[in-house]
Jmol script that loads the backbone (N, CA, C; Angstrom):
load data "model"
ATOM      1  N   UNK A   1       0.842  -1.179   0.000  1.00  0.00           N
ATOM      2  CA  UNK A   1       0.000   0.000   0.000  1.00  0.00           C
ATOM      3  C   UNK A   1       0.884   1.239   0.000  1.00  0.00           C
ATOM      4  N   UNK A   2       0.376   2.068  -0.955  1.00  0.00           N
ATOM      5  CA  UNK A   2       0.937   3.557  -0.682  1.00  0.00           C
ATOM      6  C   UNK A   2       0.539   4.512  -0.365  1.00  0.00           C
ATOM      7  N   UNK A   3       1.272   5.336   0.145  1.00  0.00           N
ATOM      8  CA  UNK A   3       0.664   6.365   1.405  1.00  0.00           C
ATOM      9  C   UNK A   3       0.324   7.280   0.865  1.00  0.00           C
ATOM     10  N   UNK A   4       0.460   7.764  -0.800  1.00  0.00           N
ATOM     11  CA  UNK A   4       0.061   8.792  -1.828  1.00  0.00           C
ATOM     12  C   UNK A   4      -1.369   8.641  -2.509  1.00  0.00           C
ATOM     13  N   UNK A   5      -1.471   7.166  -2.052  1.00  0.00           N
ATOM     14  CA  UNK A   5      -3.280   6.639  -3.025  1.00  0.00           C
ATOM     15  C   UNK A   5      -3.980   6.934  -1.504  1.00  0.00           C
ATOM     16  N   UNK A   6      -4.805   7.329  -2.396  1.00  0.00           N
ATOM     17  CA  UNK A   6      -6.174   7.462  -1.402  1.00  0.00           C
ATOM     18  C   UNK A   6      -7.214   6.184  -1.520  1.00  0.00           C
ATOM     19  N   UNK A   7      -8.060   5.903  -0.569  1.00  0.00           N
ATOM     20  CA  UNK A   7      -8.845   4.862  -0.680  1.00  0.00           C
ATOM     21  C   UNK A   7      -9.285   4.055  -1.944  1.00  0.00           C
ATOM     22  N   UNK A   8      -9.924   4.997  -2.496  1.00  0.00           N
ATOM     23  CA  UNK A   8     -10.675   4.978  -4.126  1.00  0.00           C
ATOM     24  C   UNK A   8      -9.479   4.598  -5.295  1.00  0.00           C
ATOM     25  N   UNK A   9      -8.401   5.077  -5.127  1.00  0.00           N
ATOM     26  CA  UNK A   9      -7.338   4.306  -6.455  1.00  0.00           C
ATOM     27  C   UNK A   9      -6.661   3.167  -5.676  1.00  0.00           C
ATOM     28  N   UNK A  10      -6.881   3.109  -4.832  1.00  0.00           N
ATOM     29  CA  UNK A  10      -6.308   1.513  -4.288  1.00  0.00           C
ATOM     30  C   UNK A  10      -7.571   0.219  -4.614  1.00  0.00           C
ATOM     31  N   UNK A  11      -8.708   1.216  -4.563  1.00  0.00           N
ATOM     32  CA  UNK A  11      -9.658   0.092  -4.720  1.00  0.00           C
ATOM     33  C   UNK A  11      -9.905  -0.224  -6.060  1.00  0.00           C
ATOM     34  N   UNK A  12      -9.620   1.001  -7.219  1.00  0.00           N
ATOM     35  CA  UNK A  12      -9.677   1.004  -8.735  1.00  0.00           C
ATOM     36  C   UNK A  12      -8.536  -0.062  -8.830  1.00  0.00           C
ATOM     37  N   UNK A  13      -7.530  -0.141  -8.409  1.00  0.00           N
ATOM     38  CA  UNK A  13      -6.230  -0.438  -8.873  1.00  0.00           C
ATOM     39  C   UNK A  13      -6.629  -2.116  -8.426  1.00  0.00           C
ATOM     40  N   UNK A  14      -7.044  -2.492  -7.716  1.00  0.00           N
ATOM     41  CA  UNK A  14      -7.353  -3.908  -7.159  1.00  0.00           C
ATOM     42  C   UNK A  14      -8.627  -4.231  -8.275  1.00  0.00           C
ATOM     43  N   UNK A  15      -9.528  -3.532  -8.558  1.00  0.00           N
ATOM     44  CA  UNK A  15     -10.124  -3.927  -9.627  1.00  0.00           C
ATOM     45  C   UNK A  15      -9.982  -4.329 -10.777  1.00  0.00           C
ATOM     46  N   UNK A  16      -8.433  -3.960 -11.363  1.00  0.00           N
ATOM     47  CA  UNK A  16      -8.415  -4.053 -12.503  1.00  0.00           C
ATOM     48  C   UNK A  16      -7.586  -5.251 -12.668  1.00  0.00           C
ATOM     49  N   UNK A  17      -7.629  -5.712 -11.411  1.00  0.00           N
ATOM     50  CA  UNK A  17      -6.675  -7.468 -11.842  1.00  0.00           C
ATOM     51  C   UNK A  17      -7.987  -8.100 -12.248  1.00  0.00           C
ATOM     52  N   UNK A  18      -7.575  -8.864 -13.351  1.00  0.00           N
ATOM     53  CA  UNK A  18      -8.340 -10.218 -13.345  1.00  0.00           C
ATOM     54  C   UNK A  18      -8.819 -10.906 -12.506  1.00  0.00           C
ATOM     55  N   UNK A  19     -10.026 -11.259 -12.637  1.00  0.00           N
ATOM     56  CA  UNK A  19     -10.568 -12.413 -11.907  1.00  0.00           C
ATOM     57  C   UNK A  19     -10.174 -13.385 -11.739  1.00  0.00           C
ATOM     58  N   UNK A  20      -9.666 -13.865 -13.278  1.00  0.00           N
ATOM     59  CA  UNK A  20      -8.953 -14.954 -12.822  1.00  0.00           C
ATOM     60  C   UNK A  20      -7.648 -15.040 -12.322  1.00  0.00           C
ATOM     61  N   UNK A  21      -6.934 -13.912 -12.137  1.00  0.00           N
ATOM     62  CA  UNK A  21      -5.709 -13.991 -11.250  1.00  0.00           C
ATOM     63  C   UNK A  21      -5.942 -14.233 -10.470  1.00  0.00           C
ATOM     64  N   UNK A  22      -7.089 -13.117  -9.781  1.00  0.00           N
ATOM     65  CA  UNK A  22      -7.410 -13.641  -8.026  1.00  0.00           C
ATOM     66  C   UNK A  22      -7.678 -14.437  -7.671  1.00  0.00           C
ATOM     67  N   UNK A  23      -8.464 -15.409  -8.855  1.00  0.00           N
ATOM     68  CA  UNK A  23      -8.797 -17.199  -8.262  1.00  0.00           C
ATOM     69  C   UNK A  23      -7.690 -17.950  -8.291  1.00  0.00           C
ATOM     70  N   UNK A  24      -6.528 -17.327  -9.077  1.00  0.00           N
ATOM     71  CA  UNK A  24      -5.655 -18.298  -9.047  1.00  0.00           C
ATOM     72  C   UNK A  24      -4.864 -17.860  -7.701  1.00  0.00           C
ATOM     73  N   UNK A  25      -4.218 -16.742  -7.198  1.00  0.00           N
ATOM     74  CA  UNK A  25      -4.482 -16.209  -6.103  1.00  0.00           C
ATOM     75  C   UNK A  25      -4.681 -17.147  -5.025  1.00  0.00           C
ATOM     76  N   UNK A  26      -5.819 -17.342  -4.858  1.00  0.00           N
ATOM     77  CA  UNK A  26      -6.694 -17.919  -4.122  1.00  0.00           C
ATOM     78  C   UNK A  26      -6.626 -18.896  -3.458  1.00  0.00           C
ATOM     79  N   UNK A  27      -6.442 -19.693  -4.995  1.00  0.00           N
ATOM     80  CA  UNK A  27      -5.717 -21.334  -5.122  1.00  0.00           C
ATOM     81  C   UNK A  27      -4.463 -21.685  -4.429  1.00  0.00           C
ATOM     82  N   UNK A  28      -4.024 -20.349  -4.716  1.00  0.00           N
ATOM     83  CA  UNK A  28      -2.575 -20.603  -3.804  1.00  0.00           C
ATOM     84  C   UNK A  28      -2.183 -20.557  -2.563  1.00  0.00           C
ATOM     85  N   UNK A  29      -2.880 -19.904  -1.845  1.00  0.00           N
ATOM     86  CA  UNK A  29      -2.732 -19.702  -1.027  1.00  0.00           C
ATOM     87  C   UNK A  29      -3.617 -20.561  -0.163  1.00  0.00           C
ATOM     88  N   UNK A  30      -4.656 -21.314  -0.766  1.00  0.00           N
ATOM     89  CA  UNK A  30      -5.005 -22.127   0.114  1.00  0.00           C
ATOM     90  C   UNK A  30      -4.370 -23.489   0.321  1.00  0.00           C
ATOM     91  N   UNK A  31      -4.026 -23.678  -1.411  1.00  0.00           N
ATOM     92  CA  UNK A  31      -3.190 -24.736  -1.220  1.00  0.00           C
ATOM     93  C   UNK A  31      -1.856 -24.959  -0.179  1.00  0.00           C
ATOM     94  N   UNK A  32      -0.931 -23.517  -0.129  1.00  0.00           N
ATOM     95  CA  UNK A  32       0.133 -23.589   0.855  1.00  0.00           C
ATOM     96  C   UNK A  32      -0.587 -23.856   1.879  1.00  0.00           C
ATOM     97  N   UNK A  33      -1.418 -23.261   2.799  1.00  0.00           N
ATOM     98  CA  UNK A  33      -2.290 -23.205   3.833  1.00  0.00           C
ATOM     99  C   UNK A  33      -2.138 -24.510   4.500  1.00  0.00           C
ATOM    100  N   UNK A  34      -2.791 -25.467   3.013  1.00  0.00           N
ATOM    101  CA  UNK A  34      -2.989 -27.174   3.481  1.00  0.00           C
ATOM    102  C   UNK A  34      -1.674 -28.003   3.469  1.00  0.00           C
ATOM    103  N   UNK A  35      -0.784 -27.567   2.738  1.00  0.00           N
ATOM    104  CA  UNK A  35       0.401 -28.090   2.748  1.00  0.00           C
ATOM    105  C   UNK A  35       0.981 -27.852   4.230  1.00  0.00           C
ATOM    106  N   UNK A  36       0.883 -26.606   4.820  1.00  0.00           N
ATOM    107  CA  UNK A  36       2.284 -26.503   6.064  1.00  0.00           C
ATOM    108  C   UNK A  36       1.327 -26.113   7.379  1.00  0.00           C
ATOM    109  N   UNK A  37       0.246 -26.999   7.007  1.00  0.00           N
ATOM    110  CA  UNK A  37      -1.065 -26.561   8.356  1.00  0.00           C
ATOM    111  C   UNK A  37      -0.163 -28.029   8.799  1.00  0.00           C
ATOM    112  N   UNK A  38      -0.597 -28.093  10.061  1.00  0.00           N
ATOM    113  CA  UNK A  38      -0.672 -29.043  11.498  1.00  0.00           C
ATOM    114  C   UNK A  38      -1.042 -30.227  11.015  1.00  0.00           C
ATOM    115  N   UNK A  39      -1.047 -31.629  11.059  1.00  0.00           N
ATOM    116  CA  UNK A  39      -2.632 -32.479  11.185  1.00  0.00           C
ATOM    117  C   UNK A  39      -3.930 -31.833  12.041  1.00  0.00           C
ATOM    118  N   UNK A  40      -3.590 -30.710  13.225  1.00  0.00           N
ATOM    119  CA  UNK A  40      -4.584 -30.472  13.780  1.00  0.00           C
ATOM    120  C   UNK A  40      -5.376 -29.122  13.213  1.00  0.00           C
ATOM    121  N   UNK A  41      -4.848 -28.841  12.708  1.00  0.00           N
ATOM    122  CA  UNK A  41      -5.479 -27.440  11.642  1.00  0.00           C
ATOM    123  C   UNK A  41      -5.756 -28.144  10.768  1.00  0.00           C
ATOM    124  N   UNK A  42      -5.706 -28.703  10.193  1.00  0.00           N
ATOM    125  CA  UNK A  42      -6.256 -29.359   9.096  1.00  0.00           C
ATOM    126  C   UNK A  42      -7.377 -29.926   9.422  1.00  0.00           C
ATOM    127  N   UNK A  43      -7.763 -30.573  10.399  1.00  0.00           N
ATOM    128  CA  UNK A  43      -8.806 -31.301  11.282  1.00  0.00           C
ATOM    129  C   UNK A  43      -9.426 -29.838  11.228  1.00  0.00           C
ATOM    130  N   UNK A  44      -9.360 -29.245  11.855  1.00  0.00           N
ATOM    131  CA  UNK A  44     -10.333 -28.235  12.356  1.00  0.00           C
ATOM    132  C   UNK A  44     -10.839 -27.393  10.697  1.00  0.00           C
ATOM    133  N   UNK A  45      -9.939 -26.579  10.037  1.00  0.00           N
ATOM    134  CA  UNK A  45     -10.340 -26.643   8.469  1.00  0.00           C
ATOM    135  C   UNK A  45     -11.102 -27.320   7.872  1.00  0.00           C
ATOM    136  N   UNK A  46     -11.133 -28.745   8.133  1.00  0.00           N
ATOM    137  CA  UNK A  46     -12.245 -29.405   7.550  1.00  0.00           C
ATOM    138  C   UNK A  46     -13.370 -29.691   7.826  1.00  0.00           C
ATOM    139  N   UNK A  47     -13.299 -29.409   9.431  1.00  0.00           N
ATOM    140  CA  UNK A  47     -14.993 -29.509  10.134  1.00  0.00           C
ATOM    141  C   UNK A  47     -15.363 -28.329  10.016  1.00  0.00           C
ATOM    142  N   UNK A  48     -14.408 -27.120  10.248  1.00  0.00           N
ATOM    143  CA  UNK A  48     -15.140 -25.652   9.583  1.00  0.00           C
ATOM    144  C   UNK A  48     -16.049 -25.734   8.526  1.00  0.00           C
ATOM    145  N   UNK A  49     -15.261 -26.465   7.495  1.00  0.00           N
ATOM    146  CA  UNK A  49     -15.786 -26.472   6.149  1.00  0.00           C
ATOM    147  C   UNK A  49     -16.908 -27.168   5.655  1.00  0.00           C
ATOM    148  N   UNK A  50     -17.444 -28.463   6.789  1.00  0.00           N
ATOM    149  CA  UNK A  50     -17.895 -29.112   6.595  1.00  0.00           C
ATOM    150  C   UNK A  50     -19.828 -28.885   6.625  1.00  0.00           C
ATOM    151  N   UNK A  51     -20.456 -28.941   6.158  1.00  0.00           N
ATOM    152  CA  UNK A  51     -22.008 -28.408   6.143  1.00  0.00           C
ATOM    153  C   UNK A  51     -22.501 -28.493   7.842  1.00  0.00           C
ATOM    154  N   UNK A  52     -23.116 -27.731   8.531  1.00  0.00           N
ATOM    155  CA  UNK A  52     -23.636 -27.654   9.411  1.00  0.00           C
ATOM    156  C   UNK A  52     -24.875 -27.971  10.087  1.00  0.00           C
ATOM    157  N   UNK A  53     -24.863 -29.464   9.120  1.00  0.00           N
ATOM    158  CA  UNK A  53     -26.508 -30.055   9.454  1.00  0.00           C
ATOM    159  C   UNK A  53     -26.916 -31.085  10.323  1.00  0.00           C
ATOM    160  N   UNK A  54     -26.174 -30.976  11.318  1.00  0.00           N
ATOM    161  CA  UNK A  54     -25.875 -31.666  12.573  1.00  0.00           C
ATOM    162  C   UNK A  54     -27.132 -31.678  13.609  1.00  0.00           C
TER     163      UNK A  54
END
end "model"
wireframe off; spacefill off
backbone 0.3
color backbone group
């Protein structure tokens, strides 16, 4: 972030990436996530994730 943009061209400027960058983005970072999580974060990640129809 720079201290010369004001709110509004930081938010233009984030707009103009691709969508699909950000999914790929996305991808990545979740994937590292699952790679160098715990076994016990991973446990918990997946019951987060898991539907809540208990």
């Amino acid at each position: 972030m720079f201290q010369w943009e004001s709110e509004k061209e930081r938010l233009s400027r984030f707009m103009k990436i691709p969508a699909k960058k950000k999914l790929e983005w996305l991808y990545e970072m979740k994937e590292f996530l699952w790679k160098f999580s715990t076994p016990r974060q991973r446990k918990l990640r997946w019951k987060l994730r898991s539907p809540r129809w208990d």
